[in-house]
VEXMI-224749 format. One line per field, with one value per residue: residue number from 0; y negated, z, x of N, C-alpha, C in turn; residue in three letters. Coordinates in steps of 0.2 Angstrom, whole numbers, plus 2048, in hexadecimal, padded with zeros to 3 digits. Example, Ala and Ser with C-alpha at 12.3 -4.5 7.8 and 13.67 -1.06 7.14 Angstrom:
2
n: 0 | 1 $
n.yy: 81C | 80B $
n.zz: 827 | 823 $
n.xx: 842 | 840 $
ca.yy: 816 | 805 $
ca.zz: 827 | 824 $
ca.xx: 83E | 844 $
c.yy: 810 | 800 $
c.zz: 827 | 827 $
c.xx: 842 | 840 $
res: ALA | SER $
This chain:
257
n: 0 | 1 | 2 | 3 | 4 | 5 | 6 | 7 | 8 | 9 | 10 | 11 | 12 | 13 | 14 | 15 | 16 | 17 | 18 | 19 | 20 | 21 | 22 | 23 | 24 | 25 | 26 | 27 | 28 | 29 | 30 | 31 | 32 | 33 | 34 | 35 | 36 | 37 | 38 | 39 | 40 | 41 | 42 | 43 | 44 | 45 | 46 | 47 | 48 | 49 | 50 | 51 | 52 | 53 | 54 | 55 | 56 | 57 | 58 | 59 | 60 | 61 | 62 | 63 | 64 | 65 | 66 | 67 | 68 | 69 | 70 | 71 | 72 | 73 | 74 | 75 | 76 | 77 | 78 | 79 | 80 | 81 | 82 | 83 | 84 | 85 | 86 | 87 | 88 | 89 | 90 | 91 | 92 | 93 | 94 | 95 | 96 | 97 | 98 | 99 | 100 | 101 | 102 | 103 | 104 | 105 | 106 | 107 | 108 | 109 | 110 | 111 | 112 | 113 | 114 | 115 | 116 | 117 | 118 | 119 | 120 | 121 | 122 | 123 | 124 | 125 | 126 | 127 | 128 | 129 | 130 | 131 | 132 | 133 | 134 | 135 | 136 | 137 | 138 | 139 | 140 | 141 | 142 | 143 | 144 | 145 | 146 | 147 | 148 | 149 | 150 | 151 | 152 | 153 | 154 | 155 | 156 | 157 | 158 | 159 | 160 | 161 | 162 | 163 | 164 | 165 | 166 | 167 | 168 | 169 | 170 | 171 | 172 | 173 | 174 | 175 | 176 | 177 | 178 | 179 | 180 | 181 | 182 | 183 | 184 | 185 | 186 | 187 | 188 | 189 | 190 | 191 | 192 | 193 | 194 | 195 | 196 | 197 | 198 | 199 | 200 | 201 | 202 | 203 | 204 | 205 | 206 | 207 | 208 | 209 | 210 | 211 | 212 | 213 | 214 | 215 | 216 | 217 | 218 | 219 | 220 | 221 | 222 | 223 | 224 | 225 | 226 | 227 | 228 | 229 | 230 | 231 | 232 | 233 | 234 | 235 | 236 | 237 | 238 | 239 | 240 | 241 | 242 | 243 | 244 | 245 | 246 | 247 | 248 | 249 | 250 | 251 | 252 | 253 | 254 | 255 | 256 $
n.yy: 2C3 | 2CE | 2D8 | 2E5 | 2E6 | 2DE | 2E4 | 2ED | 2E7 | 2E6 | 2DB | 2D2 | 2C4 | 2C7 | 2BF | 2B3 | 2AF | 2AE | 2A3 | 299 | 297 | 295 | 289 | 282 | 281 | 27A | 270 | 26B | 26A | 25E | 255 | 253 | 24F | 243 | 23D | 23C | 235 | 229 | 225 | 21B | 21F | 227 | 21E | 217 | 223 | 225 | 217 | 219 | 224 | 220 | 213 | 21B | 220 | 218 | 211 | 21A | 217 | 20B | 20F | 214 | 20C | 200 | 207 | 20A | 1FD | 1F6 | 1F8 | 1EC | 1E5 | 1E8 | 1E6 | 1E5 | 1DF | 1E2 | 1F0 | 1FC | 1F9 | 1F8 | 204 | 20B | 206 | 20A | 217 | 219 | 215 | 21F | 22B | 239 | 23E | 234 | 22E | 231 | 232 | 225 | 221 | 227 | 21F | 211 | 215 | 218 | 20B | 204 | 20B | 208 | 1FB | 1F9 | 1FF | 1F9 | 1ED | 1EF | 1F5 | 1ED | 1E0 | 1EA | 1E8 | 1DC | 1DA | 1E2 | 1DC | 1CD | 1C1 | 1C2 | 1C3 | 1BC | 1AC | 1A7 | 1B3 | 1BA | 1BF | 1C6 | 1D0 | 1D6 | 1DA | 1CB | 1D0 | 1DB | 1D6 | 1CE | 1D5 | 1D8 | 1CB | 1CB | 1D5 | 1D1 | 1C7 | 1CD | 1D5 | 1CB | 1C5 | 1D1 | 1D3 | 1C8 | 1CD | 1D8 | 1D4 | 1CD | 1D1 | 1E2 | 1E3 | 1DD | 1E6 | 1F1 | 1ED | 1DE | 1D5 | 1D6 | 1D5 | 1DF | 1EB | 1F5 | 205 | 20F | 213 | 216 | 20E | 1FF | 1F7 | 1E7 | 1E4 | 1DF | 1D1 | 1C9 | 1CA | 1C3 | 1B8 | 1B3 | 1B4 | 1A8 | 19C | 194 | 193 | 19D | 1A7 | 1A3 | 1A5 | 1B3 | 1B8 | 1B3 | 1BC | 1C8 | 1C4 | 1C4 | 1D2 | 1D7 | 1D3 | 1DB | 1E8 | 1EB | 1ED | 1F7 | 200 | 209 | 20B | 213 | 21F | 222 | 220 | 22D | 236 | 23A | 235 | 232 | 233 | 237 | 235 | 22B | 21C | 21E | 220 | 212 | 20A | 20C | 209 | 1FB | 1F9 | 1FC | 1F3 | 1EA | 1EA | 1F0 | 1E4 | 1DC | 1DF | 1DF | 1D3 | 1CD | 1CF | 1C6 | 1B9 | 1BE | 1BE | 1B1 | 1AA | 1AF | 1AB | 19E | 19C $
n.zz: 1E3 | 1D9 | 1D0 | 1CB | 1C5 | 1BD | 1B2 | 1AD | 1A5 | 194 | 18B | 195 | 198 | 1A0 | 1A2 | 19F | 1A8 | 1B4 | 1B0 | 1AE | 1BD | 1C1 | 1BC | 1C0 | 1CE | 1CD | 1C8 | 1D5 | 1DD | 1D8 | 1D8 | 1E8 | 1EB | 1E3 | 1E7 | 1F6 | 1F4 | 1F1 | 1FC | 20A | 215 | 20E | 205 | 210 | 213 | 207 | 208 | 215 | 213 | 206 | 20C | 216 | 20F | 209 | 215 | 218 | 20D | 20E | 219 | 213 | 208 | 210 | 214 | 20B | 207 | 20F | 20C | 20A | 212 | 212 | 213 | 203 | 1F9 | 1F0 | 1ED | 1F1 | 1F1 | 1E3 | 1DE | 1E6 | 1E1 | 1D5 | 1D6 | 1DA | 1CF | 1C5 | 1C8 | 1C9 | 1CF | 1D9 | 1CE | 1CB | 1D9 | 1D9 | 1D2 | 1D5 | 1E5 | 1DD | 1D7 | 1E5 | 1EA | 1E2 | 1E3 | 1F2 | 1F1 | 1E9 | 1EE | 1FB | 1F8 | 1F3 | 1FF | 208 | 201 | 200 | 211 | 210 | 20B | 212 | 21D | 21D | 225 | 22D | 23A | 24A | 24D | 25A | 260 | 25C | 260 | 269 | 262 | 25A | 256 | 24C | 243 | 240 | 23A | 22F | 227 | 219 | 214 | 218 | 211 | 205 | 205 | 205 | 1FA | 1F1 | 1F4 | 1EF | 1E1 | 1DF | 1E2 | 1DA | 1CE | 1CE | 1D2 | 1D1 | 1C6 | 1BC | 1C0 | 1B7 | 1AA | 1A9 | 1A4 | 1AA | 1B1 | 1B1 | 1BA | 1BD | 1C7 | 1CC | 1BD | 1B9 | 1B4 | 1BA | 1BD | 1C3 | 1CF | 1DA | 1DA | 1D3 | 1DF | 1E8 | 1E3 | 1E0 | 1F0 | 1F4 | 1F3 | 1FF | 1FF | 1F9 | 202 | 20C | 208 | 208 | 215 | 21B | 214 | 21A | 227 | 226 | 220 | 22E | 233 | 22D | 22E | 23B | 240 | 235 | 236 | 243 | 23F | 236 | 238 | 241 | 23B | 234 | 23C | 247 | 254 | 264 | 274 | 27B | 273 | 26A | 271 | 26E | 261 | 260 | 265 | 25E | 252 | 253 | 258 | 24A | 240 | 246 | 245 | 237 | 22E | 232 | 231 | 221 | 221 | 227 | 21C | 212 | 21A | 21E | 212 | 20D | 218 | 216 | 207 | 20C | 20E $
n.xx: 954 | 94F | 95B | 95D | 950 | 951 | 95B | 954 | 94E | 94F | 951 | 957 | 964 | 96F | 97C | 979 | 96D | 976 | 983 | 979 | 976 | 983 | 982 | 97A | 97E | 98B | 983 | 97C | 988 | 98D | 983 | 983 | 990 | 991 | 987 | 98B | 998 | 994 | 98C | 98A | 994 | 99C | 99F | 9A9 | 9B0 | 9B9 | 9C1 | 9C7 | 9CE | 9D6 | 9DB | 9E3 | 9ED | 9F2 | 9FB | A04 | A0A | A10 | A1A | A22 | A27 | A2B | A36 | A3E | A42 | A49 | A54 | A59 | A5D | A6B | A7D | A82 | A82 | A79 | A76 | A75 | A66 | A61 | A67 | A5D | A4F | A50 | A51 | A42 | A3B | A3E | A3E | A36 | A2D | A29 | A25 | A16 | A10 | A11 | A07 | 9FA | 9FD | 9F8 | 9ED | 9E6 | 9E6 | 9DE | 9D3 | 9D1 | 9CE | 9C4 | 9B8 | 9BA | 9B3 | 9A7 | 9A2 | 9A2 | 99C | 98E | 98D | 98B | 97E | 975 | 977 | 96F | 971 | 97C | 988 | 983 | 989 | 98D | 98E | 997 | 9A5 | 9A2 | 99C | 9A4 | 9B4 | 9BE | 9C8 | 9BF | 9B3 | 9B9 | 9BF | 9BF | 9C2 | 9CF | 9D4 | 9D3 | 9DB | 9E8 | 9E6 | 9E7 | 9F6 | 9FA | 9FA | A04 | A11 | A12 | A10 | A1D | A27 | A27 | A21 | A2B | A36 | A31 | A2F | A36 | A42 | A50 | A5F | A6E | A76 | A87 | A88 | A96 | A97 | A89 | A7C | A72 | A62 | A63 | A58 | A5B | A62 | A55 | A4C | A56 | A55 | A4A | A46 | A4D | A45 | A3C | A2E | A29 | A2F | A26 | A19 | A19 | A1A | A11 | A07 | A0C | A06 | 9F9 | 9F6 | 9FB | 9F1 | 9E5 | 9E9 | 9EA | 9DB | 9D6 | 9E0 | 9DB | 9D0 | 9CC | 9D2 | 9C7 | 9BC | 9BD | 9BA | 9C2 | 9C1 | 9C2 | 9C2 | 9CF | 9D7 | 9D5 | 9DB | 9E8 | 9EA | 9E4 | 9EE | 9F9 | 9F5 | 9F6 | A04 | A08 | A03 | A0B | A15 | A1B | A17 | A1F | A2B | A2B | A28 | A34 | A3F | A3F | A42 | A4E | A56 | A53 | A5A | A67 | A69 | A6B | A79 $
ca.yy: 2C5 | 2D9 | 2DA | 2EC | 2E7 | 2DA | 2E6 | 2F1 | 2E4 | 2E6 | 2D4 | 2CB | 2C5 | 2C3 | 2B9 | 2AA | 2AC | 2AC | 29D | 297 | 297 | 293 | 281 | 27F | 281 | 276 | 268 | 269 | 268 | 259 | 252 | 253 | 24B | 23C | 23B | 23C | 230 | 223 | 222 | 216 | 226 | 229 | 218 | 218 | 228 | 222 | 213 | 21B | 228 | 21B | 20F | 21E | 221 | 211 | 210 | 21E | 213 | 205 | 20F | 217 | 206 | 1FB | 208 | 209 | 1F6 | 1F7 | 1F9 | 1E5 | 1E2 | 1ED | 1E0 | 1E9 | 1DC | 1E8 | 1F8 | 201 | 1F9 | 1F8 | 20C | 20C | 204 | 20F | 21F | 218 | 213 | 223 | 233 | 23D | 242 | 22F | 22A | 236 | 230 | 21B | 221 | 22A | 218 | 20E | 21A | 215 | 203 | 201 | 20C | 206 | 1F4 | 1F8 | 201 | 1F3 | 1E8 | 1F4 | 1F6 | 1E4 | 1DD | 1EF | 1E8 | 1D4 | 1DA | 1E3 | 1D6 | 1C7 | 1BB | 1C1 | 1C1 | 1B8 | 1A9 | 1A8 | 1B8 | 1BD | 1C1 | 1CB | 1D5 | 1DB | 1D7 | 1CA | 1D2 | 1E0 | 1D2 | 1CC | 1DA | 1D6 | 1C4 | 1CC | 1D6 | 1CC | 1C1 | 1D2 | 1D6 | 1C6 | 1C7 | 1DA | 1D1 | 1C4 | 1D1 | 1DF | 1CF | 1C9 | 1D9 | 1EA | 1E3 | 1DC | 1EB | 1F5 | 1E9 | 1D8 | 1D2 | 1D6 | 1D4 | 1E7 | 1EB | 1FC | 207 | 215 | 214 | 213 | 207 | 1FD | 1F2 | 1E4 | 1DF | 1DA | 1CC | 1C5 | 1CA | 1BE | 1B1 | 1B1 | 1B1 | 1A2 | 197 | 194 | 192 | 1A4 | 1AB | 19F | 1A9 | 1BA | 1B8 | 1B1 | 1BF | 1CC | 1C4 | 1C7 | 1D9 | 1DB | 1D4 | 1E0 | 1F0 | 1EA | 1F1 | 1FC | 207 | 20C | 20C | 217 | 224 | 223 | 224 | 232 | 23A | 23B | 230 | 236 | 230 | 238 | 234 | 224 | 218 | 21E | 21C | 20A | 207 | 20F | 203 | 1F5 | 1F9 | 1FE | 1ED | 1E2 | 1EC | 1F0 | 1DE | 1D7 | 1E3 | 1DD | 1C9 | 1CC | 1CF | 1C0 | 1B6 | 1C0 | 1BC | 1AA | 1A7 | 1B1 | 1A6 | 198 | 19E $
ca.zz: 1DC | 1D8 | 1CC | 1C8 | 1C3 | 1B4 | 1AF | 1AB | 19E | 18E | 189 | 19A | 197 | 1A7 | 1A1 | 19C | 1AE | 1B7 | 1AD | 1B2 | 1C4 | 1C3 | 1B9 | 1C6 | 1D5 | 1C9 | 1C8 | 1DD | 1E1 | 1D5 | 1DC | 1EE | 1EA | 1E1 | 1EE | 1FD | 1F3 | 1F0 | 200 | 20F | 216 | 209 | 204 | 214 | 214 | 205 | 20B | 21A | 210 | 202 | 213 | 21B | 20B | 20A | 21A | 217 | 205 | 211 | 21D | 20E | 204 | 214 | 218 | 203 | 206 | 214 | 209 | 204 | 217 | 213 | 20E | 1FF | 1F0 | 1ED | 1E8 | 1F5 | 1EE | 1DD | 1DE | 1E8 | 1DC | 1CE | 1D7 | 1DB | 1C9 | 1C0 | 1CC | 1C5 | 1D5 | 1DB | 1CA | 1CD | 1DF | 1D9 | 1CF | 1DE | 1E5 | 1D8 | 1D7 | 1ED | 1EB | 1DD | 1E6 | 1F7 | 1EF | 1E7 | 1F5 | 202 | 1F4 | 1F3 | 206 | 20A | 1FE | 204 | 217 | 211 | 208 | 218 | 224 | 219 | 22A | 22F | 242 | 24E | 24E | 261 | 265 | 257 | 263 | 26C | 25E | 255 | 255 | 248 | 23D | 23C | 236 | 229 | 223 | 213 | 212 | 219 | 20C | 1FE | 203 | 204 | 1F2 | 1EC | 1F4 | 1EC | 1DB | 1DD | 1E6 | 1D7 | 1C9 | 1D3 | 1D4 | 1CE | 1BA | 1BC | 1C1 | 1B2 | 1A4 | 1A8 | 1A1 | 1AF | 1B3 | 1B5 | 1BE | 1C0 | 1CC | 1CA | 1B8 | 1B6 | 1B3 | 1BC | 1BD | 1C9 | 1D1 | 1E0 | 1D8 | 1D2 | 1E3 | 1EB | 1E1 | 1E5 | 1F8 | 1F8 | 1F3 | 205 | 1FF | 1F7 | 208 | 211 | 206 | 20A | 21E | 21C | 213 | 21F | 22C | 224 | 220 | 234 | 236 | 229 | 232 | 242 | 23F | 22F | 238 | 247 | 23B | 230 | 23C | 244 | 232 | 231 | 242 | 24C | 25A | 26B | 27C | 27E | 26E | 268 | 272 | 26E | 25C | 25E | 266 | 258 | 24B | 256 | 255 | 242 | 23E | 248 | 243 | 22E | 22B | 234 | 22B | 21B | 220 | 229 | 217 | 20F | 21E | 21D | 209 | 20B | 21C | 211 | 201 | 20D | 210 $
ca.xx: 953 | 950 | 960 | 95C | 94A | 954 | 95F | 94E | 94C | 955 | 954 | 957 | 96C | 972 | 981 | 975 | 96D | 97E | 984 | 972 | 975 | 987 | 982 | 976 | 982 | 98F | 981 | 97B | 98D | 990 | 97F | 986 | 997 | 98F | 983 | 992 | 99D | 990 | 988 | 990 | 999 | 99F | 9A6 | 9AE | 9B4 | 9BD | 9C5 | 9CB | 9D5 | 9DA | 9E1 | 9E8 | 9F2 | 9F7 | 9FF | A0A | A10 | A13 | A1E | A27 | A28 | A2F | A3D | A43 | A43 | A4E | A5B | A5B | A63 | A72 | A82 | A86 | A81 | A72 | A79 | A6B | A5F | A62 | A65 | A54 | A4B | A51 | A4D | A3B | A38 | A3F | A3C | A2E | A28 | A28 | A21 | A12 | A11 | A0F | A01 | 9F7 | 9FB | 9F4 | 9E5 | 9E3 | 9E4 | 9D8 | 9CD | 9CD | 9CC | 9BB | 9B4 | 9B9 | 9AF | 9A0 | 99E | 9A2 | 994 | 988 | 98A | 987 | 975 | 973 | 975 | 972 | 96F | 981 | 988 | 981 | 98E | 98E | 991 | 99C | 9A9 | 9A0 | 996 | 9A8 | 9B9 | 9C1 | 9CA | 9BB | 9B0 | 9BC | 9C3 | 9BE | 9C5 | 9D7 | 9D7 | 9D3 | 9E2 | 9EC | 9E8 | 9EA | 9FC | A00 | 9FA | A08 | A13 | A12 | A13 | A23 | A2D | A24 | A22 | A31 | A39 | A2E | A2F | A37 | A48 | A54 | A66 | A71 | A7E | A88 | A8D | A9A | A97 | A85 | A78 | A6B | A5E | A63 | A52 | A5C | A62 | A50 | A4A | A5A | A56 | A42 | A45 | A4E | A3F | A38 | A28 | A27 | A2E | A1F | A13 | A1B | A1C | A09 | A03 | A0C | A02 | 9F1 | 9F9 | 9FC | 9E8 | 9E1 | 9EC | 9E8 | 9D5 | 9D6 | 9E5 | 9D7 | 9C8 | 9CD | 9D1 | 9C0 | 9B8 | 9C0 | 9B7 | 9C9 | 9C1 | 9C4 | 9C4 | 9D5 | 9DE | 9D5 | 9DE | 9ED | 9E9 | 9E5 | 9F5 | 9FD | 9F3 | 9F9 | A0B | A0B | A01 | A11 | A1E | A1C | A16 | A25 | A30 | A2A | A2A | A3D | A42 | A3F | A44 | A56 | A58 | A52 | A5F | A6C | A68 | A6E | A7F $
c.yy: 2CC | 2D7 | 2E0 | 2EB | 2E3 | 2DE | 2EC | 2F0 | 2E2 | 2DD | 2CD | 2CD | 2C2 | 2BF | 2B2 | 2AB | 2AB | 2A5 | 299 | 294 | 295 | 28A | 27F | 27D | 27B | 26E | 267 | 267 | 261 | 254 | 251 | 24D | 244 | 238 | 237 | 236 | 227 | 221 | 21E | 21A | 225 | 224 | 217 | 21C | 227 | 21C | 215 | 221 | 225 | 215 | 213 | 21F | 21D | 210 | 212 | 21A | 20F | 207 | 210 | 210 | 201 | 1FE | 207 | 202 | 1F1 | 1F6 | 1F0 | 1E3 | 1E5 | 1E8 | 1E5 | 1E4 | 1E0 | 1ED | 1FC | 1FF | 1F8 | 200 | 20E | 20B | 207 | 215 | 21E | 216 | 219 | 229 | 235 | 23D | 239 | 22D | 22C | 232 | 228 | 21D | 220 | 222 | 213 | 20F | 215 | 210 | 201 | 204 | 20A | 1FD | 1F5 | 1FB | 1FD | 1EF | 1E9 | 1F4 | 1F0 | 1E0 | 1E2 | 1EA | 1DF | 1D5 | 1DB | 1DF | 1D0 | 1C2 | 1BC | 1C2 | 1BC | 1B3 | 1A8 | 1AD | 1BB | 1C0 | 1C6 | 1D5 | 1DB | 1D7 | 1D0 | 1CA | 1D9 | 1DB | 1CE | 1CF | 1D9 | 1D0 | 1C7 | 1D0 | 1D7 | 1CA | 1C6 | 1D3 | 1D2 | 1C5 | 1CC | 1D6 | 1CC | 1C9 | 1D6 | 1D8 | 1CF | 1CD | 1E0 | 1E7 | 1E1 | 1DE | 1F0 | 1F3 | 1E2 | 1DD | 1D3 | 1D9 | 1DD | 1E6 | 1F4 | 1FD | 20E | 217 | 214 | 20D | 206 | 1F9 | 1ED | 1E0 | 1DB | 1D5 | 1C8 | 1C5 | 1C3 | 1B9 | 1AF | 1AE | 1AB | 19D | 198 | 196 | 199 | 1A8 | 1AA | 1A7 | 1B1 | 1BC | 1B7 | 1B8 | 1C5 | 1CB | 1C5 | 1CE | 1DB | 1DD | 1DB | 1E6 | 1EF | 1EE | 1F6 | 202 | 20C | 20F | 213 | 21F | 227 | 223 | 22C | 23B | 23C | 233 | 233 | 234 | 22F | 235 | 22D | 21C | 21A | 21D | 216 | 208 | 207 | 20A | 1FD | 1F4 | 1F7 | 1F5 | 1E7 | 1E5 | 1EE | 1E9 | 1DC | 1D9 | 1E0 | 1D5 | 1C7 | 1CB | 1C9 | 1BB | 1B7 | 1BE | 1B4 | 1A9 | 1AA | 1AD | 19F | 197 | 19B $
c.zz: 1DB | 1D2 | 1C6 | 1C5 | 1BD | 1B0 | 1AA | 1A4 | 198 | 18F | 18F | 19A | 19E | 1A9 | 1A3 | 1A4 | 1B2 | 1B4 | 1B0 | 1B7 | 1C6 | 1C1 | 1BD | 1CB | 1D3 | 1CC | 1CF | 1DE | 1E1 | 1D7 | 1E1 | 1EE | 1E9 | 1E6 | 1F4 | 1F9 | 1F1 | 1F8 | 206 | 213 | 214 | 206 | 209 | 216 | 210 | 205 | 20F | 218 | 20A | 208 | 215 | 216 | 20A | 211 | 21A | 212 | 209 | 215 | 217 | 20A | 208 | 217 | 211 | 204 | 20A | 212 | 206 | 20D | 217 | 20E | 20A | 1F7 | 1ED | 1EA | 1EB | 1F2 | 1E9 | 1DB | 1E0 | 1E3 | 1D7 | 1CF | 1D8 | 1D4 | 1C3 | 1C4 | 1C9 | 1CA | 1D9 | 1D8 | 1CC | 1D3 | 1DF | 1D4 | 1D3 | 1E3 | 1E1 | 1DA | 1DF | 1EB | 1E6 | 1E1 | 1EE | 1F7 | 1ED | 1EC | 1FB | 1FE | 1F5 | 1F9 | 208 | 208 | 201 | 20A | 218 | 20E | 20E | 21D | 220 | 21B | 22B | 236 | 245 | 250 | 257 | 264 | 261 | 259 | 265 | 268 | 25B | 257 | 24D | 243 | 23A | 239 | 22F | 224 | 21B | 20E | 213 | 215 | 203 | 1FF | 202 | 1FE | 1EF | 1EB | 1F0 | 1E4 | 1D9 | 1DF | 1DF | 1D1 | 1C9 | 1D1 | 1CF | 1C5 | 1BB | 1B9 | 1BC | 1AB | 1A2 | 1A3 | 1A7 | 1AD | 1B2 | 1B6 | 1BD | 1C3 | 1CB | 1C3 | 1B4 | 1B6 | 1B7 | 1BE | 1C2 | 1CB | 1D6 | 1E0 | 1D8 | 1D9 | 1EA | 1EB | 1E2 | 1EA | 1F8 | 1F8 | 1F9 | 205 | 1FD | 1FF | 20D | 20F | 206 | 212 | 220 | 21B | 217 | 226 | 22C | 221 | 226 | 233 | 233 | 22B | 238 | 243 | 23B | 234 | 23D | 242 | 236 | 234 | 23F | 23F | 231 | 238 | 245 | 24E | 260 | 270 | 27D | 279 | 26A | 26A | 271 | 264 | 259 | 25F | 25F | 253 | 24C | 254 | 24E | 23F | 241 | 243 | 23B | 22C | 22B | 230 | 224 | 21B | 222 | 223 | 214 | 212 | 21C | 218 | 20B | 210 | 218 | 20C | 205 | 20D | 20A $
c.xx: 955 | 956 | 95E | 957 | 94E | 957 | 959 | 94B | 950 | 957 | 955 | 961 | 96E | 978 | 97F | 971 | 972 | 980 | 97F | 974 | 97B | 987 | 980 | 979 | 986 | 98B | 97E | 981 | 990 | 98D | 983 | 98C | 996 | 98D | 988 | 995 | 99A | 98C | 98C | 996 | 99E | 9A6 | 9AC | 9B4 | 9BB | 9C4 | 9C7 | 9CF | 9D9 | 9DF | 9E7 | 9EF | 9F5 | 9FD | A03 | A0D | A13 | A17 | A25 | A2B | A2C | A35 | A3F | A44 | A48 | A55 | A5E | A5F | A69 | A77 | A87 | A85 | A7A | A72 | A75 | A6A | A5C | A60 | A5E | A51 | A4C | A4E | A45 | A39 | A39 | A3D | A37 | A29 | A26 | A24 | A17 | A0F | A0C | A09 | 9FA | 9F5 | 9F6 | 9EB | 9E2 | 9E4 | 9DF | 9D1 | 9C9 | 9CC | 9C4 | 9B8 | 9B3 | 9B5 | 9A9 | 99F | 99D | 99C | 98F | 986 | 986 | 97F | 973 | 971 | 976 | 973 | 97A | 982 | 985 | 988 | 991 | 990 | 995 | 9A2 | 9A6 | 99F | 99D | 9B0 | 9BB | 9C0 | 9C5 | 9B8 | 9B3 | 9C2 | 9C3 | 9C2 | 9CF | 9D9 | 9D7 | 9DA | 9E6 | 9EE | 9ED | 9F3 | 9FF | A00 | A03 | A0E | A18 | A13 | A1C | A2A | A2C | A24 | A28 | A36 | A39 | A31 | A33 | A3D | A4F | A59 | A68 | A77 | A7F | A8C | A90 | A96 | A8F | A81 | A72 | A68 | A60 | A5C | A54 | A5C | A5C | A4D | A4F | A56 | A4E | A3E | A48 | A4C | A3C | A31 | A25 | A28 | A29 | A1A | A15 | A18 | A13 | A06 | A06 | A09 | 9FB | 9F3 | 9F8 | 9F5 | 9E6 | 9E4 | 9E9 | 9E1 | 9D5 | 9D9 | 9DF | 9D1 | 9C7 | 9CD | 9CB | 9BA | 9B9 | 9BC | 9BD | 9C7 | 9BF | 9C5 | 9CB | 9DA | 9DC | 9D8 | 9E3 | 9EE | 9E8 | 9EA | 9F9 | 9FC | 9F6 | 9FF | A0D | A09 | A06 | A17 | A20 | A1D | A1D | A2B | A31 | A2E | A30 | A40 | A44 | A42 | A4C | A58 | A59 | A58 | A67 | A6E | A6C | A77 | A85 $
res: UNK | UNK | UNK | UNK | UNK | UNK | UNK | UNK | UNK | UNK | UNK | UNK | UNK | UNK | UNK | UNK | UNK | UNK | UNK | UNK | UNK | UNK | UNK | UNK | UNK | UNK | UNK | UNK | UNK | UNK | UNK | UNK | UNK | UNK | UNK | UNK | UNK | UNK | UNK | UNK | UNK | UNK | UNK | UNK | UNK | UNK | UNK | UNK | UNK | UNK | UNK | UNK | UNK | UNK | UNK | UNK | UNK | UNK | UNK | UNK | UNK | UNK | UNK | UNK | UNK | UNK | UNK | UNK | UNK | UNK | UNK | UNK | UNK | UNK | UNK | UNK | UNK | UNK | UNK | UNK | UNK | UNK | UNK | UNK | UNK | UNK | UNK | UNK | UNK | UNK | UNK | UNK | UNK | UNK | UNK | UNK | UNK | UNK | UNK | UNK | UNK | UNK | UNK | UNK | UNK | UNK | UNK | UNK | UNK | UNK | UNK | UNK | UNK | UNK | UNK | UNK | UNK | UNK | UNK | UNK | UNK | UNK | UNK | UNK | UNK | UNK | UNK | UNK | UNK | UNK | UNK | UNK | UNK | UNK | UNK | UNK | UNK | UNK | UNK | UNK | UNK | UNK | UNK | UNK | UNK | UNK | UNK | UNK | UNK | UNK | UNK | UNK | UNK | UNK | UNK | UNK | UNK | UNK | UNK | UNK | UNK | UNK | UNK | UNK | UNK | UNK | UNK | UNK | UNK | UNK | UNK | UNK | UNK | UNK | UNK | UNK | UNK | UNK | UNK | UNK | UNK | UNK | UNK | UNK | UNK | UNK | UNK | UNK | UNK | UNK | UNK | UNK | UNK | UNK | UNK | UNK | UNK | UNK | UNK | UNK | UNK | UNK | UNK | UNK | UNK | UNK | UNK | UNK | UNK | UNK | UNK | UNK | UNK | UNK | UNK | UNK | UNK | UNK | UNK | UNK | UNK | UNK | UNK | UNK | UNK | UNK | UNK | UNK | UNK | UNK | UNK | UNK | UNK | UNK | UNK | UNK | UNK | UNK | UNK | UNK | UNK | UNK | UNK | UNK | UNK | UNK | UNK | UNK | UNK | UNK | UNK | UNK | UNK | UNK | UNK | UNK | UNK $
C-alpha cells in the first residue's frame, strides 16, 4: 500500500484505516484461538495442561496433609488449614485450581463423547488389549469415579472448613478452626476410609496414563527422555495415592487406641 499516495488525499483518515487493520488482525487472532481451542488438539492441549496442573495441587496438597501424622493433637494441621484458607496468595492459587478441575472435567466429557461419535462400534472386544492399554481405554469412567470422590471429598472437608459449624481450639493465644477434629472423627467410620483407599486406587489408575499422556500431548516425546517419563508417571501414580490412602488408614488405627 503506497502510504504517500493516501496522504495526497486530504479526506482519506488514516486513523480510521489503522483501527481498520488492527480490528482485523484482533478478529484473525481471535478466529485462530476459537479455532485452536475448539478443535481435538486443542482440547487435548487443554486437558494436558489442566492435568499437569493438577499434579502439582496433589504434590502440594499431600505434603500440607502430612501434617495429620505429626502426634500433636492437630496443632500442624489446624495451623495448615488456616494458612491455606486465609493467604492471599494461596487464596488466588485455589481459584486457578478450581478454574483447572472444572476445565479438564468438561473437556475429558467433550473428548470422551467426540471419540464415542467417532468410533461408535467401539474396540474390537478381542483385541482390546492389544489395540490400547486399560486404563487408556477407560480414562473416562476413572475419572468420573475420581470426581464423584473430589465432590464428596470437598463436601466432607473443604465447606466444612469454609462455612460449617466447627469446633476451635487455640494456640499461643490465637484462634482456630479445629478441622482436625472433624477429620478424627470421619476416619474412624471404616466404611468412609473403605471409600477413600478405593478411590486413591482409581486415582493411581487415572495417574498411571494421564501422567505420560499429557506429556506427549504436549510434544515432549522422545526416544531418550520418554521412558523416563513413564517411569516417573508410574512412581507418582503408587506413591501420591498411597499417601492419601495411608492417612485415613493412620486416623482410623489411631481412632482404635
Amino acid at each position: 500500500m503506497c502510504f504517500d499516495c493516501l496522504l495526497s488525499f486530504p479526506n482519506v483518515n488514516l486513523t480510521l484505516i489503522k483501527n481498520g487493520l488492527q480490528s482485523n488482525l484482533n478478529t484473525n487472532y481471535m478466529s485462530w484461538v476459537t479455532k485452536t481451542l475448539s478443535s481435538s488438539l486443542g482440547k487435548k492441549l487443554i486437558m494436558s495442561l489442566t492435568g499437569l496442573f493438577l499434579i502439582i495441587f496433589l504434590v502440594g496438597h499431600v505434603t500440607g496433609n502430612l501434617q495429620l501424622f505429626i502426634n500433636d493433637d492437630g496443632q500442624a494441621f489446624n495451623i495448615y488449614a488456616k494458612f491455606m484458607t486465609t493467604n492471599p496468595a494461596v487464596k488466588i492459587l485455589s481459584y486457578v485450581t478450581y478454574i483447572a478441575i472444572i476445565g479438564h472435567v468438561v473437556y475429558s466429557i467433550i473428548t470422551t463423547l467426540a471419540n464415542k461419535k467417532a468410533r461408535p462400534i467401539g474396540y474390537q472386544t478381542s483385541r482390546a488389549s492389544t489395540n490400547s492399554a486399560w486404563t487408556s481405554r477407560n480414562m473416562g469412567v476413572l475419572g468420573t469415579i475420581v470426581l464423584i470422590f473430589l465432590v464428596v471429598h470437598l463436601q466432607g472437608f473443604w465447606y466444612e472448613m469454609h462455612w460449617g459449624n466447627l469446633p476451635v481450639v487455640q494456640y499461643d493465644g490465637e484462634e482456630y478452626k479445629d478441622l482436625y477434629s472433624i477429620v478424627k472423627f470421619a476416619f474412624a467410620e471404616p466404611l468412609l476410609v473403605l471409600l477413600y483407599v478405593v478411590a486413591m486406587v482409581f486415582l493411581g489408575l487415572h495417574l498411571s496414563h494421564g501422567f505420560a499422556s499429557a506429556f506427549q500431548t504436549l510434544g515432549l516425546n522422545h526416544k531418550k527422555y520418554t521412558p523416563a517419563i513413564v517411569f516417573l508417571g508410574r512412581v507418582f501414580s503408587v506413591v501420591v495415592p498411597a499417601l492419601f490412602a495411608s492417612m485415613p488408614i493412620y486416623l482410623y488405627i489411631s481412632s482404635l487406641n
